[in-house]
Chimera marker file (.cmm) of the C-alpha trace (Angstrom):
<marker_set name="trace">
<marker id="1" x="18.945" y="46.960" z="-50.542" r="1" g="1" b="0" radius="0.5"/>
<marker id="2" x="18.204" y="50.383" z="-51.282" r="1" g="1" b="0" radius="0.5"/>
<marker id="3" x="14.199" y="51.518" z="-50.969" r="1" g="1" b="0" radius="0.5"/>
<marker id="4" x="14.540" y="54.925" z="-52.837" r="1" g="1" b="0" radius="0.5"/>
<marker id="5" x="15.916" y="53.726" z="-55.887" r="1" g="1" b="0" radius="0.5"/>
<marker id="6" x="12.722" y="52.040" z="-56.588" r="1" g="1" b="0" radius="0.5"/>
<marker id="7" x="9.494" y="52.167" z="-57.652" r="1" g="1" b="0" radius="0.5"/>
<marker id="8" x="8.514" y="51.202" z="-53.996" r="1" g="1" b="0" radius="0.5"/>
<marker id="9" x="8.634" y="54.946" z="-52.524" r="1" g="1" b="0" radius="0.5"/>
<marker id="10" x="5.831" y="55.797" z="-55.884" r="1" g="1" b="0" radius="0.5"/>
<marker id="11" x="3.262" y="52.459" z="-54.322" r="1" g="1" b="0" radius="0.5"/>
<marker id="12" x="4.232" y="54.444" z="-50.848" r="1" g="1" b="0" radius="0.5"/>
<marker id="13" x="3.379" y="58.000" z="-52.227" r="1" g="1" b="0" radius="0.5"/>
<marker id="14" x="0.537" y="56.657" z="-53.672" r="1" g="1" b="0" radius="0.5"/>
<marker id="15" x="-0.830" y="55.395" z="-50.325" r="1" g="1" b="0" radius="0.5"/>
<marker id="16" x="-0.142" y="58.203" z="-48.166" r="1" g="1" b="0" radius="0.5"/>
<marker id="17" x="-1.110" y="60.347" z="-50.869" r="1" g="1" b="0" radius="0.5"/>
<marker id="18" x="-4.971" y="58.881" z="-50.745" r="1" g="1" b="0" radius="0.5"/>
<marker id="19" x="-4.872" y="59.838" z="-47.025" r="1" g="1" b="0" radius="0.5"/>
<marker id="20" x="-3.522" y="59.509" z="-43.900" r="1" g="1" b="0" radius="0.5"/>
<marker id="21" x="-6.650" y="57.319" z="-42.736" r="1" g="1" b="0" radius="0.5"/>
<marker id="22" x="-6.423" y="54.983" z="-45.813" r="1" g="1" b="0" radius="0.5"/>
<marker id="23" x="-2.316" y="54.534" z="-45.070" r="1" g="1" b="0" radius="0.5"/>
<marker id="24" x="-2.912" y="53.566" z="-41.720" r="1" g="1" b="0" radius="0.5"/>
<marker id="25" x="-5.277" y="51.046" z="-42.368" r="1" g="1" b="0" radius="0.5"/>
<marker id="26" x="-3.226" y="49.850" z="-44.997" r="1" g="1" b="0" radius="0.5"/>
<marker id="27" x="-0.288" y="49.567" z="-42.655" r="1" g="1" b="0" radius="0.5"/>
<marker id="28" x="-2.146" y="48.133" z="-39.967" r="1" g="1" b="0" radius="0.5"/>
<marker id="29" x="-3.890" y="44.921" z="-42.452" r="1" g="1" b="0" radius="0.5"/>
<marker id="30" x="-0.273" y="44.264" z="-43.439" r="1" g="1" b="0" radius="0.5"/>
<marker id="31" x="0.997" y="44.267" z="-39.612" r="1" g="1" b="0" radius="0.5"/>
<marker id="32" x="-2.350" y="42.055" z="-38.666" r="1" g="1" b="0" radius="0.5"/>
<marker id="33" x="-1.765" y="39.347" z="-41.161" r="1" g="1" b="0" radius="0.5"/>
<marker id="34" x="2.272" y="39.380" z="-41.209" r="1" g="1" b="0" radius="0.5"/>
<marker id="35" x="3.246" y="40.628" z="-37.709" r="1" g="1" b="0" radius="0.5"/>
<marker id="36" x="0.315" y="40.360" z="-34.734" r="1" g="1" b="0" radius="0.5"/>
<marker id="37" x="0.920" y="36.399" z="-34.846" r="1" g="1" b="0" radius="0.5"/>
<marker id="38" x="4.082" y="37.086" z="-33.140" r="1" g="1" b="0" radius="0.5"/>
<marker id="39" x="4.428" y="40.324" z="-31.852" r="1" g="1" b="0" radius="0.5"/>
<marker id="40" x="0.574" y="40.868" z="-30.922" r="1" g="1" b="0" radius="0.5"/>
<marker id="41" x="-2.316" y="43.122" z="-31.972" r="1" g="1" b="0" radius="0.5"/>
<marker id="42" x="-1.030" y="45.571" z="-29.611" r="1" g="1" b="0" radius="0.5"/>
<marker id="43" x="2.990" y="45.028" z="-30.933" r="1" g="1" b="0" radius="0.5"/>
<marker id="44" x="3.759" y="43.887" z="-27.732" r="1" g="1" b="0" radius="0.5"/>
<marker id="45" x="5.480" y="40.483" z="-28.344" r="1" g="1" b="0" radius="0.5"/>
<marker id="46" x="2.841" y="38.703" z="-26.889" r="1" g="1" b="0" radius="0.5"/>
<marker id="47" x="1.248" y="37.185" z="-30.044" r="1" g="1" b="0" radius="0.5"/>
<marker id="48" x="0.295" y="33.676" z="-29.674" r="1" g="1" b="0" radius="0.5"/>
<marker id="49" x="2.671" y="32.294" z="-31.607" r="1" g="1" b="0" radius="0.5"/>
<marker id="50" x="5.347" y="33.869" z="-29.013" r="1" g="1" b="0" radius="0.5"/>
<marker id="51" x="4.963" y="31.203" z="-26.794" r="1" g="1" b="0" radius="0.5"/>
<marker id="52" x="5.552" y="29.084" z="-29.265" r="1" g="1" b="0" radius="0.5"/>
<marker id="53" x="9.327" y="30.378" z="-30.493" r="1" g="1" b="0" radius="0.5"/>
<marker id="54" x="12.753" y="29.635" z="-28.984" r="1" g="1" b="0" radius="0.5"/>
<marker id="55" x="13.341" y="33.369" z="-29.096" r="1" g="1" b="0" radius="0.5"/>
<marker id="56" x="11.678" y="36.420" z="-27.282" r="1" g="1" b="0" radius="0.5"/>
<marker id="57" x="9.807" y="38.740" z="-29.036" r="1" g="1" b="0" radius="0.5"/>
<marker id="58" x="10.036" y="42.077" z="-28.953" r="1" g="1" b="0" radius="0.5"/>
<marker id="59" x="7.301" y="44.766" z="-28.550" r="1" g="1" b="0" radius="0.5"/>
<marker id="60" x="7.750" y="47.052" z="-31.453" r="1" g="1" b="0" radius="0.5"/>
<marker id="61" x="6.201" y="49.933" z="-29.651" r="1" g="1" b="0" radius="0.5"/>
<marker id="62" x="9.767" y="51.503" z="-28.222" r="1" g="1" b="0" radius="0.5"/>
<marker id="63" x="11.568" y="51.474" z="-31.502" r="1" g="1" b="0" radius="0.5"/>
<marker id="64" x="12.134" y="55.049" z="-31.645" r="1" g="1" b="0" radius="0.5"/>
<marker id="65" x="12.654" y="55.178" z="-27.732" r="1" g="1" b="0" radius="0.5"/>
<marker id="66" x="15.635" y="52.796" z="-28.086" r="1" g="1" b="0" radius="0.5"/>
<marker id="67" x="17.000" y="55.183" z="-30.860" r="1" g="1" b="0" radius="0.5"/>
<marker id="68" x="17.513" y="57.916" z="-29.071" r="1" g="1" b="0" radius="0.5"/>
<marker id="69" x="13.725" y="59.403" z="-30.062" r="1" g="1" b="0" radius="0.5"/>
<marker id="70" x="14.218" y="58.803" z="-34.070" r="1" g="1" b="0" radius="0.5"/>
<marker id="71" x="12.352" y="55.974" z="-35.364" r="1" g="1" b="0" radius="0.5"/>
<marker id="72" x="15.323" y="53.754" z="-37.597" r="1" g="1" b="0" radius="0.5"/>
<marker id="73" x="13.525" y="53.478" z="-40.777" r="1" g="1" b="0" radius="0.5"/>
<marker id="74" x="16.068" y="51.786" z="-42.490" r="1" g="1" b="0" radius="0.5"/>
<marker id="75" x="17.218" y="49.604" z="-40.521" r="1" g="1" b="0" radius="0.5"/>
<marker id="76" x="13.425" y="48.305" z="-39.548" r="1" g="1" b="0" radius="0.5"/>
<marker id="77" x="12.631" y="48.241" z="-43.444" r="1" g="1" b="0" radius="0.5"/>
<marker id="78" x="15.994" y="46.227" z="-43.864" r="1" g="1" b="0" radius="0.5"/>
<marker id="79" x="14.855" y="44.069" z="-40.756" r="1" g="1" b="0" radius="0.5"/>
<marker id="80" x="11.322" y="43.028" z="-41.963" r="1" g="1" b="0" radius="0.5"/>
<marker id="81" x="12.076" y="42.538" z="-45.723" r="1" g="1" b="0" radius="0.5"/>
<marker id="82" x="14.848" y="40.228" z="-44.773" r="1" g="1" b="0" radius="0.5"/>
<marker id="83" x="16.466" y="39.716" z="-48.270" r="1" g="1" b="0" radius="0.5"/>
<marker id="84" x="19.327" y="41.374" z="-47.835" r="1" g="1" b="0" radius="0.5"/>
<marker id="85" x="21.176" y="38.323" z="-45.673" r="1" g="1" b="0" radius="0.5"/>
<marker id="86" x="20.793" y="40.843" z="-42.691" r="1" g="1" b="0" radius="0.5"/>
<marker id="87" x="19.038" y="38.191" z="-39.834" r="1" g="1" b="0" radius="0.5"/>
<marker id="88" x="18.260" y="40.524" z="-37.075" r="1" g="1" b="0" radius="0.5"/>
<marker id="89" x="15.761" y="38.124" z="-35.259" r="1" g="1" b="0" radius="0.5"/>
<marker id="90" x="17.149" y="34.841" z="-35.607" r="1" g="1" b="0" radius="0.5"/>
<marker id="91" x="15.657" y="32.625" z="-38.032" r="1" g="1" b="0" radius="0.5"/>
<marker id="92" x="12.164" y="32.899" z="-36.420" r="1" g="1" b="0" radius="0.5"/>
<marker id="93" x="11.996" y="35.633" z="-37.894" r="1" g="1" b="0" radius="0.5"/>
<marker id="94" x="10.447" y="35.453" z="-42.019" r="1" g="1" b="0" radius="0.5"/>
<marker id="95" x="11.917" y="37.009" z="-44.803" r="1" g="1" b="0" radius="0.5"/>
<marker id="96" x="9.036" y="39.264" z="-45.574" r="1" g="1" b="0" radius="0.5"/>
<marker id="97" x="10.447" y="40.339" z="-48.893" r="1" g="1" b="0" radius="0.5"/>
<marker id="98" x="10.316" y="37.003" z="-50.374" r="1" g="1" b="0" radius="0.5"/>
<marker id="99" x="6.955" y="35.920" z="-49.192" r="1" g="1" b="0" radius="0.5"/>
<marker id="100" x="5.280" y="39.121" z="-50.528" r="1" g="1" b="0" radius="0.5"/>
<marker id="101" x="7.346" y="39.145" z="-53.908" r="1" g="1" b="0" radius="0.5"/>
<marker id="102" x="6.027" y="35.728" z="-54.196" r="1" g="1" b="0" radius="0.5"/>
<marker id="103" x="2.355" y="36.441" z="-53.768" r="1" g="1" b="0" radius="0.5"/>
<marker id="104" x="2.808" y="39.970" z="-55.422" r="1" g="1" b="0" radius="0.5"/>
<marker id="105" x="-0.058" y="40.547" z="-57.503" r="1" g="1" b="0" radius="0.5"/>
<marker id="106" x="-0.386" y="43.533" z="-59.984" r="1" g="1" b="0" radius="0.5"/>
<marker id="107" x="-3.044" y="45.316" z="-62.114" r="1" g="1" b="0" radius="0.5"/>
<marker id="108" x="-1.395" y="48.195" z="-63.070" r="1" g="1" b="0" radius="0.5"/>
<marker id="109" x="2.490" y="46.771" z="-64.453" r="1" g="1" b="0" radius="0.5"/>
<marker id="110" x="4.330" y="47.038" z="-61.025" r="1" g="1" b="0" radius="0.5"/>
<marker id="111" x="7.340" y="44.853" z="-60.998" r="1" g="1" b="0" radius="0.5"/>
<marker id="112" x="6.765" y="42.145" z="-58.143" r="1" g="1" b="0" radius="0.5"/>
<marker id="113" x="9.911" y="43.606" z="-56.173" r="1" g="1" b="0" radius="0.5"/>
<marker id="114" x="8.263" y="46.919" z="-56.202" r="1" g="1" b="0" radius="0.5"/>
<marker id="115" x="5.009" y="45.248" z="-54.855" r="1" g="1" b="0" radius="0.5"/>
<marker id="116" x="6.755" y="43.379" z="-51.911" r="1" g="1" b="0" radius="0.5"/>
<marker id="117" x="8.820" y="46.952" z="-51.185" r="1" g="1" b="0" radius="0.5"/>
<marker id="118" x="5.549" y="48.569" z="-51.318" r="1" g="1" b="0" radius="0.5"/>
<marker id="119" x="3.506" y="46.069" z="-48.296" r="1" g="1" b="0" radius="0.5"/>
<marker id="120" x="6.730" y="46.430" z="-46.565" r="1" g="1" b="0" radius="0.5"/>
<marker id="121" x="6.879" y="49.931" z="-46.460" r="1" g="1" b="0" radius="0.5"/>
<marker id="122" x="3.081" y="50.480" z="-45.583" r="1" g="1" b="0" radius="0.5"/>
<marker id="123" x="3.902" y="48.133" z="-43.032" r="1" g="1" b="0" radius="0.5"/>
<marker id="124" x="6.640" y="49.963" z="-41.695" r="1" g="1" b="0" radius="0.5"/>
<marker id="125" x="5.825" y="53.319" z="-41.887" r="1" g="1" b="0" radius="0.5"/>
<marker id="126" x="2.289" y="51.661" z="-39.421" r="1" g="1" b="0" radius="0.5"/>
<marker id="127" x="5.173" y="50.677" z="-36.991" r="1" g="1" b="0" radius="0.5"/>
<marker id="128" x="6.211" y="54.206" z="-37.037" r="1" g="1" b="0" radius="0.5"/>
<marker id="129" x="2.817" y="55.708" z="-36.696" r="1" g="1" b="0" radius="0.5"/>
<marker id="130" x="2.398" y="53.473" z="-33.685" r="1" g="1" b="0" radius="0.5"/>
<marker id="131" x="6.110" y="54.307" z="-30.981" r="1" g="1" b="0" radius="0.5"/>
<marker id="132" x="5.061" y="55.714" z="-27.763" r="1" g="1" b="0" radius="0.5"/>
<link id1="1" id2="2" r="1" g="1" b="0" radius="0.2"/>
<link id1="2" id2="3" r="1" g="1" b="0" radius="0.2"/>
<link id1="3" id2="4" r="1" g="1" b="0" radius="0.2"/>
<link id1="4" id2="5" r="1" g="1" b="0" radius="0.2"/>
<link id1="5" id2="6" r="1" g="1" b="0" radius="0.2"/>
<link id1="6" id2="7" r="1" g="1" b="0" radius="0.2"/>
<link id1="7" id2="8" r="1" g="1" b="0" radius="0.2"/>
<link id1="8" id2="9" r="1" g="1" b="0" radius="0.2"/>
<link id1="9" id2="10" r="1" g="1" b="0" radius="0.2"/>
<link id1="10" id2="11" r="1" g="1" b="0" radius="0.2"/>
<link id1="11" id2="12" r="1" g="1" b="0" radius="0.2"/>
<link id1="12" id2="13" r="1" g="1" b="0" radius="0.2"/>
<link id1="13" id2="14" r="1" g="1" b="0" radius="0.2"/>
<link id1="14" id2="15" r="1" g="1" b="0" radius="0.2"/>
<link id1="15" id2="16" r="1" g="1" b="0" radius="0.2"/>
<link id1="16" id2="17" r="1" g="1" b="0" radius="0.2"/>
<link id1="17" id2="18" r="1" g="1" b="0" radius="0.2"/>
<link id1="18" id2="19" r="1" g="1" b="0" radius="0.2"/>
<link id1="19" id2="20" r="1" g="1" b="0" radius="0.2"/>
<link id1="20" id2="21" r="1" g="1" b="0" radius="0.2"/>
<link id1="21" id2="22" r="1" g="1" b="0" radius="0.2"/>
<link id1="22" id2="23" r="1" g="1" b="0" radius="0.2"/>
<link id1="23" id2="24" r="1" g="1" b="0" radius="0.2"/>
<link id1="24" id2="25" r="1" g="1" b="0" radius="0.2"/>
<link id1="25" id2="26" r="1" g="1" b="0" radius="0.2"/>
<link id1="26" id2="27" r="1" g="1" b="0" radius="0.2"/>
<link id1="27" id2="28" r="1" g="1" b="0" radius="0.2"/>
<link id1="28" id2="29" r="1" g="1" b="0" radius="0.2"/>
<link id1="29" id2="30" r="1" g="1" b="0" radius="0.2"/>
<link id1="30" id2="31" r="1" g="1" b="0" radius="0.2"/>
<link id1="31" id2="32" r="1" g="1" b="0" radius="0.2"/>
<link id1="32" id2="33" r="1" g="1" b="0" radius="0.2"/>
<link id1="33" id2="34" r="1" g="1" b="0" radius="0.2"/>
<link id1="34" id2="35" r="1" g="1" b="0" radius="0.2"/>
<link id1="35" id2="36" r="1" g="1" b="0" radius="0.2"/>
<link id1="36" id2="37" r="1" g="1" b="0" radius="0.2"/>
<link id1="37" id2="38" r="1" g="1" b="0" radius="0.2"/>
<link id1="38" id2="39" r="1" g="1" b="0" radius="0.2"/>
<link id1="39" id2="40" r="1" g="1" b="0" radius="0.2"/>
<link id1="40" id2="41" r="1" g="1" b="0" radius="0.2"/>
<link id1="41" id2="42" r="1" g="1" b="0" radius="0.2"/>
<link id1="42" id2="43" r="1" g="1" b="0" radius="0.2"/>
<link id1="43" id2="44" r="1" g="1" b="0" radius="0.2"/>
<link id1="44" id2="45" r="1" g="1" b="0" radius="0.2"/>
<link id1="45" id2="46" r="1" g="1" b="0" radius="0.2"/>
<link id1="46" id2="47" r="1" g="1" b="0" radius="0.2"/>
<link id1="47" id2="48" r="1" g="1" b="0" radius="0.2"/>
<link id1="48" id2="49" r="1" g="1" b="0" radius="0.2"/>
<link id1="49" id2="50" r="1" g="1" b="0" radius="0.2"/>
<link id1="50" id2="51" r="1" g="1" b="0" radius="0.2"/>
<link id1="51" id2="52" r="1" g="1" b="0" radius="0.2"/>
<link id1="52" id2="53" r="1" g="1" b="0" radius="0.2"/>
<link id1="53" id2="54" r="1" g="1" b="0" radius="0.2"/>
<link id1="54" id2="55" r="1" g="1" b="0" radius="0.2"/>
<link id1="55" id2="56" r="1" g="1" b="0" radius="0.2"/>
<link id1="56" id2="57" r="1" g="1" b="0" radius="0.2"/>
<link id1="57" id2="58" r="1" g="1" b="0" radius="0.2"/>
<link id1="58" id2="59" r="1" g="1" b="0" radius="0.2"/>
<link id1="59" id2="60" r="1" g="1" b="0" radius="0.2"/>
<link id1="60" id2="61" r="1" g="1" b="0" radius="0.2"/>
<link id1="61" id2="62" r="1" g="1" b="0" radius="0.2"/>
<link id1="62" id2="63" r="1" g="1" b="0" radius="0.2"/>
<link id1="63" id2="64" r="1" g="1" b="0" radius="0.2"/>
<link id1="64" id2="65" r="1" g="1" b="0" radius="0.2"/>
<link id1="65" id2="66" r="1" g="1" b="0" radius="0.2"/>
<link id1="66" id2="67" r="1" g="1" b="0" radius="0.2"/>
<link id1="67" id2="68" r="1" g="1" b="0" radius="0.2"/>
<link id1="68" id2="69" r="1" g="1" b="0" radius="0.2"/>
<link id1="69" id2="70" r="1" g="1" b="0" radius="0.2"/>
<link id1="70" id2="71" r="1" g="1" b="0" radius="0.2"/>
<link id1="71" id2="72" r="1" g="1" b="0" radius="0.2"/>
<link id1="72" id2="73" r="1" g="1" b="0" radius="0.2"/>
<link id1="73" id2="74" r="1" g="1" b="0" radius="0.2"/>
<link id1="74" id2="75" r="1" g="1" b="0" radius="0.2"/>
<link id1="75" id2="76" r="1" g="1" b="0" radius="0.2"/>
<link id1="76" id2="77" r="1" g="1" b="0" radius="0.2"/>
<link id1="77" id2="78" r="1" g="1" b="0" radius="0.2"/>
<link id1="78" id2="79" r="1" g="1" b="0" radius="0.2"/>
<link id1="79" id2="80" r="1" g="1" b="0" radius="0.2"/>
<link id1="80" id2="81" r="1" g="1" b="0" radius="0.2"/>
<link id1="81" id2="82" r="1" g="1" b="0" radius="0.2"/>
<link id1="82" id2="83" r="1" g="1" b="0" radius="0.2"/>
<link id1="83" id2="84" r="1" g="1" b="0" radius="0.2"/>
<link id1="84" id2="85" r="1" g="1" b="0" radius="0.2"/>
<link id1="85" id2="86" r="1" g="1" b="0" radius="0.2"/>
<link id1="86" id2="87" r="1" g="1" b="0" radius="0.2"/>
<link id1="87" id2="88" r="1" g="1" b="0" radius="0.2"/>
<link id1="88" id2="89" r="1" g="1" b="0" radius="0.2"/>
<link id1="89" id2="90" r="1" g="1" b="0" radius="0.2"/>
<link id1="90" id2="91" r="1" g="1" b="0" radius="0.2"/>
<link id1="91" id2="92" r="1" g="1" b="0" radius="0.2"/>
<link id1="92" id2="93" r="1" g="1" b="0" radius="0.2"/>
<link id1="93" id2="94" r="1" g="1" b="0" radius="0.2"/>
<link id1="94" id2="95" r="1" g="1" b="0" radius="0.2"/>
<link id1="95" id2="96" r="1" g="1" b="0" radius="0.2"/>
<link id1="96" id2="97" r="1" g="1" b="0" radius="0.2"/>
<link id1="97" id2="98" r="1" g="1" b="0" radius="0.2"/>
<link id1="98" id2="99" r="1" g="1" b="0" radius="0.2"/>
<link id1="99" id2="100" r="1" g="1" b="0" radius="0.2"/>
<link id1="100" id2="101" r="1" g="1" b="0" radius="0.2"/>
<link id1="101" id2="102" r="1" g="1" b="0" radius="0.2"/>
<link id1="102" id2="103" r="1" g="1" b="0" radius="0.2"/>
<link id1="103" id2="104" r="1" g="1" b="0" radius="0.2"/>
<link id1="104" id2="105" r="1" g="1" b="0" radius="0.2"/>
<link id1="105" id2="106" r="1" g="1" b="0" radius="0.2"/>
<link id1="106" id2="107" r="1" g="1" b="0" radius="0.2"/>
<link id1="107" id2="108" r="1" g="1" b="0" radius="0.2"/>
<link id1="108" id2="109" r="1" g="1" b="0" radius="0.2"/>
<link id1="109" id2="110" r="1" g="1" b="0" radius="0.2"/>
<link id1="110" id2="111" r="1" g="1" b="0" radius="0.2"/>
<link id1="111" id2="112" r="1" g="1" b="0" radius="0.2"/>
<link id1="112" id2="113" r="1" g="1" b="0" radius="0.2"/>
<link id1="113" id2="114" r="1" g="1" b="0" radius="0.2"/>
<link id1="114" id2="115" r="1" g="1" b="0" radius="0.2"/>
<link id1="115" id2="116" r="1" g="1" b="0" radius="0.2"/>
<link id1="116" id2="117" r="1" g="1" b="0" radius="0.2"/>
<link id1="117" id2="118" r="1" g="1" b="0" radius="0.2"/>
<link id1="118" id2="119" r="1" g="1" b="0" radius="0.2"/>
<link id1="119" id2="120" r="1" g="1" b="0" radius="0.2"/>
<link id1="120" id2="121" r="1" g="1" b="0" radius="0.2"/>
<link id1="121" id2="122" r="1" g="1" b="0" radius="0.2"/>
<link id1="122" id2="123" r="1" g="1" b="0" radius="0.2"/>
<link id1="123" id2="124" r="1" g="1" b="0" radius="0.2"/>
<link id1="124" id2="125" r="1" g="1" b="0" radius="0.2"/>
<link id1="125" id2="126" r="1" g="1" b="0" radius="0.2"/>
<link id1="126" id2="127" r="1" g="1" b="0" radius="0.2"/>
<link id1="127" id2="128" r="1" g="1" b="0" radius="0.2"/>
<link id1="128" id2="129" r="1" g="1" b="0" radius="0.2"/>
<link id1="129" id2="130" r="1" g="1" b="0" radius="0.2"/>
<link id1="130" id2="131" r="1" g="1" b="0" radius="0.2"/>
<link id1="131" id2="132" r="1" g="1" b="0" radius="0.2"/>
</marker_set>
């Protein structure tokens, strides 16, 4: 799965592009509704549906940290979309890139694919914003 040979990166401009206040609120609705269940408001892993899996769940504030200070884009992008086989997390975990593809919605001729890549990568680029 490659993100910048699609129209995704455009959606993404297009977000960051209306400002860095709109992108982060952006990023953060799509963590709230797809991620906080799990992983917490604060990205903890103490969502309170944690409890609730046979896996732990991670806090996805030290993503960068456990990089050696770089935050792993790709791989987290690969991670949370999901489609490409890849099943980081156990099957706890959803395949993102399905669920928003299916519900992908658009008013201006966006493919659904290049909806779903868009969500994911407001999403991710929120995980970014937030490593300590």
């Amino acid at each position: 799965m490659t993100y910048r040979k699609t129209g995704a990166h455009l959606i993404a401009a297009l977000i960051l592009a209306s400002g860095p206040a709109f992108a982060d609120v952006v990023g953060e609705q799509e963590y709230m509704a797809a991620c906080a269940g799990c992983h917490g408001e604060s990205a903890r892993g103490d969502g309170p549906l944690a409890g609730l899996l046979n896996i732990s769940t991670p806090s996805l504030l030290e993503l960068s940290k456990a990089n050696d200070g770089a935050f792993p884009l790709d791989a987290v992008l690969k991670t949370v979309d999901g489609r490409d086989g890849v099943r980081a997390h156990g099957s706890a975990m959803p395949v993102w890139g399905e669920r928003f593809q299916v519900s992908a919605t658009s008013q201006r001729g966006e493919t659904a694919d290049m909806v779903a890549r868009g969500r994911i990568l407001s999403l991710v680029y929120y995980l970014q914003s937030i490593q300590e």
